[in-house]
N, C-alpha and C positions, 0 to 999 in steps of 0.2 A: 512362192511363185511357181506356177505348172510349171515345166519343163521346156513346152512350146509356149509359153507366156513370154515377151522379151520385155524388162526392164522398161516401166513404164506406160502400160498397153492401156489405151484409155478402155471404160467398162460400160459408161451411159454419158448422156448428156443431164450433165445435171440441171444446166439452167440456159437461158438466155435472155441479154435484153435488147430491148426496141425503143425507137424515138418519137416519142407522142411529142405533139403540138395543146396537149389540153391532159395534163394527168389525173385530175379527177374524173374525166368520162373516160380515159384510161384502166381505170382502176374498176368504174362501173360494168365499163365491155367487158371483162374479162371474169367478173362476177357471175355474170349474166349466161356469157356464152359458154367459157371453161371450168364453172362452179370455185373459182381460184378467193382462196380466203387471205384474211390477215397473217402477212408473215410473222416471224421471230420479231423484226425491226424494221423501221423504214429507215431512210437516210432524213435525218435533222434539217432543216435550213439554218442557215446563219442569219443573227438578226435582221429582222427585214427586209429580208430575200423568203422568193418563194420558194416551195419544196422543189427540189429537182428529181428526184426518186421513191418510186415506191415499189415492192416486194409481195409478190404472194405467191401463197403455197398452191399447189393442185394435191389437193386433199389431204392424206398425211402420207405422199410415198416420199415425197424428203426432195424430191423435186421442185423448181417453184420458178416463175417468171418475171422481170424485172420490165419496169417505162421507166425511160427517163426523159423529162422536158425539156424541152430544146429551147436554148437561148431565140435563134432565127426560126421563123417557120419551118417546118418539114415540109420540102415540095410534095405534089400528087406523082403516086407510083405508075408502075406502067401498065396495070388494069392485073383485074383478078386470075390467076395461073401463072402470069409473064415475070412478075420481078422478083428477084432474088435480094438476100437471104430469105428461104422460106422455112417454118416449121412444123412439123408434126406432130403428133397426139397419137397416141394409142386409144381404142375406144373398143367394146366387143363386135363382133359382127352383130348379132342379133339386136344390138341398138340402134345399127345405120336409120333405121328411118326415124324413130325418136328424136335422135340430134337432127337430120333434116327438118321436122318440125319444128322442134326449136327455133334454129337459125332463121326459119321465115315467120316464126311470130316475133324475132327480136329484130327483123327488117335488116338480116344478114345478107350479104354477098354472095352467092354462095354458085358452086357447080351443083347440077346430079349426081348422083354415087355412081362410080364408075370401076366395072373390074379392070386392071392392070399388075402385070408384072415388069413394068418398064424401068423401075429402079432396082431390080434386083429378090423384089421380095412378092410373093402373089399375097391381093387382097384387093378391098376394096376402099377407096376415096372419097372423102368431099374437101374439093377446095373452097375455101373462103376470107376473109380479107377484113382487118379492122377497119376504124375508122378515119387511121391516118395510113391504110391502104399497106401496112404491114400485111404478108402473106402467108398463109397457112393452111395447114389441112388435119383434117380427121382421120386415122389410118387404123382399118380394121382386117388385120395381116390372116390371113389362113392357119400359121402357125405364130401365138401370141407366145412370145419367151416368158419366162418364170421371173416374179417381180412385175411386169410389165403394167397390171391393174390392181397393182395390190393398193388396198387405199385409196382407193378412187376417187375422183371428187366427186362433192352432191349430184352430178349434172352427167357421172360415168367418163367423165373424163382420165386416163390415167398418164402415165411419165409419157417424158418427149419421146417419141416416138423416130424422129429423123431431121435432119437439117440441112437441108441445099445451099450450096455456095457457088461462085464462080470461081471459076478459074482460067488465068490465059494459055498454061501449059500444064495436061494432063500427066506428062510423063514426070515432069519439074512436082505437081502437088503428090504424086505416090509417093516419090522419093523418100520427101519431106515429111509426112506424114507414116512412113514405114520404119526412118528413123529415131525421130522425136517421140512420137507416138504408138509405135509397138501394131498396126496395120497394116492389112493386105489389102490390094485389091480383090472385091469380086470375079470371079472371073465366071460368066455366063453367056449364054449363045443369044439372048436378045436382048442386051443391052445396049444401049445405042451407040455408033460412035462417039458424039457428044459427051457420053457420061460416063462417071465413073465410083464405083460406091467401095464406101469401107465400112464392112459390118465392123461393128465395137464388139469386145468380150462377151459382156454376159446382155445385152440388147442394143435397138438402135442402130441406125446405118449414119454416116454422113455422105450426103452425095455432091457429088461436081460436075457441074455443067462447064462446055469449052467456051469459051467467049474470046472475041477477039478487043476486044477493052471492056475495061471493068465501068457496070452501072453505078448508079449514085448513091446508093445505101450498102453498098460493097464496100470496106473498110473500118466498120466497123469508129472505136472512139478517136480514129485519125479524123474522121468529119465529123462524126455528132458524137455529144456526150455521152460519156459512158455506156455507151452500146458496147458488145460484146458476147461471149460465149464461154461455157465451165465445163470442163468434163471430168469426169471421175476415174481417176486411179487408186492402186491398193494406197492406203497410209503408211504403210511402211517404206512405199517406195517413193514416197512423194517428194521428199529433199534430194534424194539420190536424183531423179531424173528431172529435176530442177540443175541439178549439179553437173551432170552431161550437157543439158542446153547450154548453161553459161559457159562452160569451156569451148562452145564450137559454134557457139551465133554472136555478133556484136549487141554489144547495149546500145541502143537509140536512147539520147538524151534528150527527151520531149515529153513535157506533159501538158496533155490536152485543156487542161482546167485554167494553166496560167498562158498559152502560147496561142490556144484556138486553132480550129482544123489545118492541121496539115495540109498543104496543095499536092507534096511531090512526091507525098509516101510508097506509091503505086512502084514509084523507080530504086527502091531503098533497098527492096529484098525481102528476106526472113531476117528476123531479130528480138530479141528483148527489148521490155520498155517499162516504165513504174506501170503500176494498176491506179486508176487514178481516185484515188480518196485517202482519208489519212491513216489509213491500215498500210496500205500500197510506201508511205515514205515513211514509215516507222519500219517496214520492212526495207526498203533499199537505205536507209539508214546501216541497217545492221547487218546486210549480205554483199551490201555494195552495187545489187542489181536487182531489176525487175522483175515482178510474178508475171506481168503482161507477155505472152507469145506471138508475133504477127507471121503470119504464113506467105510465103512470095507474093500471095496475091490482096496484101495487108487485111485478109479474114485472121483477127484475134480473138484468143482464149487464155484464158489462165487455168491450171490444173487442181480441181476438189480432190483433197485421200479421202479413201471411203473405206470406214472400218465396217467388218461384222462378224458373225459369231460362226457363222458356216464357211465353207472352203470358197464357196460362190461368192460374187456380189452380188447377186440377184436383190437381194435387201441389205441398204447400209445405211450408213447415219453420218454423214460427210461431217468434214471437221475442213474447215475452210482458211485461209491466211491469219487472219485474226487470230484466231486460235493456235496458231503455232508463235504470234509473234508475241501474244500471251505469257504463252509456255517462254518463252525466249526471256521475258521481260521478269518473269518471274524467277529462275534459273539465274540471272545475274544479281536479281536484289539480293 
C-alpha cells in the first residue's frame, strides 16, 4: 500500500446493478447499446420460478453490469438527465458521434454531446436512459486514466466511468466515505454547491448530488432486489477493511429476499447487512456479519479485492466473496 494510500481506498467501480421490469429486453439493450456480453455466470432460478438475474461483461476489462427483475413493476423515472443513481462509461473522444449514431438507430433516449467540467473532470457527455428509464451516460474525459479502455467492448464501450448518488448531507457522506473508503473530496473552483466528487485511486469518480429527500431508486436492494454497487480494493486488504467496518458500524438484521422492501431504511443510518444470495449467508454464517455496506443515505456496495501484477490497479482480475468463502470452506475441510 503507497504511503498516502489509507487502508482500504476504493480503486474503480467495478460493477453495478439495476431493476428491469422485463430481463430479457434487459439483457438485449444492453447488448445492443453497451456491446456487454455473456458473463462468467448468471444467477439460477429455483424450480419454477423465473430467472431474476443476469450478468454481463463490457468486454474483457473485468468490469460487468448486473438487471435484476423485480417482483412489482419498476415505476417510470423522472425523465432523462433528472433521476438518480446514474452511471458512466468511458468511451474515447474521437467516437462521440459514432455512439451518437448508434443510440438513434437503436431509438435511444439520448442528449447531445455536451462539453462540461461540472463534475469535476473536463470532457465531453451523452446522457441517455434504458428502457426501464435507468440513467446513464457516455463519458469521453480530456484526460482518459490508464486501464480505462483497455478491452473495450465490441461497440468502444470501456469500464464505468462514474456514478451519481444522492445525498441528504454532503458533509455527513465525505465523512463516511473518507473513512470507510480511503476518499477525498475534490476540491475545485466550479463545482456546484450541490455536488460533491470523490475521485477513486487508479480511475472513476463517484459523485453526490444534495437532496433534501431521497428519490425512489435511491436505496438500492432496501427496495428493489438486488440492486446495488462493487467497488474495487487491493486484495490483500479486503478482509482487513472489512474488519474496521464491522467493529464501528452496526449489523442490520434484514434480508431483502425473505422480508421485502424495507419502508424506514432511509432513518437507520450507515451499517452492514448480508448480501443477498447464497454466497452472502455462507459468508455471514462463517464471519457472523455482512459483506453488504449502506451509506447514511442507504446507497449500498459491497467491496471487490483486485489483485495484479503491477504496483497499479490500472488492470486487475477481481476475486469476489465467493471466492474467499471458497477459500474458507476449503481451509476448514
Amino acid at each position: 500500500m503507497a504511503e498516502d494510500q489509507r487502508l482500504g481506498a476504493l480503486h474503480w467501480i467495478d460493477h453495478y446493478a439495476v431493476p428491469t421490469n422485463d430481463l430479457d429486453r434487459w439483457i438485449g439493450w444492453n447488448a445492443d447499446v453497451l456491446g456487454a456480453v455473456d458473463a462468467w455466470h448468471d444467477t439460477e432460478p429455483a424450480p419454477g420460478q423465473p430467472r431474476r438475474a443476469a450478468f454481463r461483461l463490457l468486454g474483457g476489462s473485468g468490469a460487468h453490469v448486473i438487471g435484476f427483475g423485480q417482483s412489482e413493476p419498476v415505476p417510470p423515472g423522472l425523465g432523462l438527465e433528472r433521476g438518480l443513481p446514474r452511471y458512466g462509461f468511458y468511451v474515447r473522444p474521437e467516437d462521440v458521434d459514432e455512439h451518437v449514431r448508434r443510440l438513434e438507430r437503436l431509438n435511444v433516449p439520448h442528449t447531445d454531446p455536451k462539453r462540461t467540467s461540472a463534475d469535476g473532470e473536463a470532457g465531453t457527455m451523452i446522457a441517455f436512459q434504458d428502457l426501464d428509464e435507468n440513467q446513464f451516460e457516455f463519458w469521453a474525459p480530456d484526460r482518459m486514466p490508464d486501464g480505462a479502455m483497455d478491452s473495450a467492448s465490441q461497440v468502444g464501450v470501456g469500464r464505468i466511468s462514474h456514478a451519481v448518488f444522492e445525498s441528504r448531507d454532503l458533509d455527513r457522506t465525505a465523512d463516511f466515505y473518507r473513512r470507510y473508503c480511503g476518499l477525498d473530496p475534490l476540491v475545485a473552483d466550479d463545482l456546484a454547491e450541490d455536488t460533491m466528487v470523490l475521485p477513486l485511486v487508479a480511475g472513476a469518480r463517484l459523485i453526490f448530488k444534495k437532496v433534501d429527500q431521497l428519490g425512489m431508486r435511491t436505496g438500492g436492494s432496501t427496495r428493489w432486489q438486488g440492486v446495488h454497487n462493487a467497488f474495487i480494493v487491493r486484495d490483500d486488504e479486503f478482509i482487513p477493511a472489512y474488519e474496521r467496518i464491522w467493529a464501528e458500524l452496526e449489523e442490520w438484521d434484514y434480508d431483502q429476499r425473505a422480508q421485502g422492501p424495507s419502508a424506514d431504511a432511509a432513518a437507520l443510518g450507515a451499517r452492514t447487512g448480508m448480501h443477498g444470495s447464497d454466497a452472502g449467508r455462507r459468508w455471514k454464517a462463517m464471519y457472523g456479519r455482512g459483506d453488504q455496506i449502506y451509506d447514511p443515505d442507504t446507497n449500498s456496495f459491497h467491496l471487490v479485492g483486485g489483485a495484479s501484477d503491477s504496483p497499479s490497479l490500472a488492470r486487475y482480475e477481481g476475486k469476489y466473496m465467493e471466492d474467499y468463502v471458497e477459500g474458507l470452506m476449503k481451509g476448514r475441510g
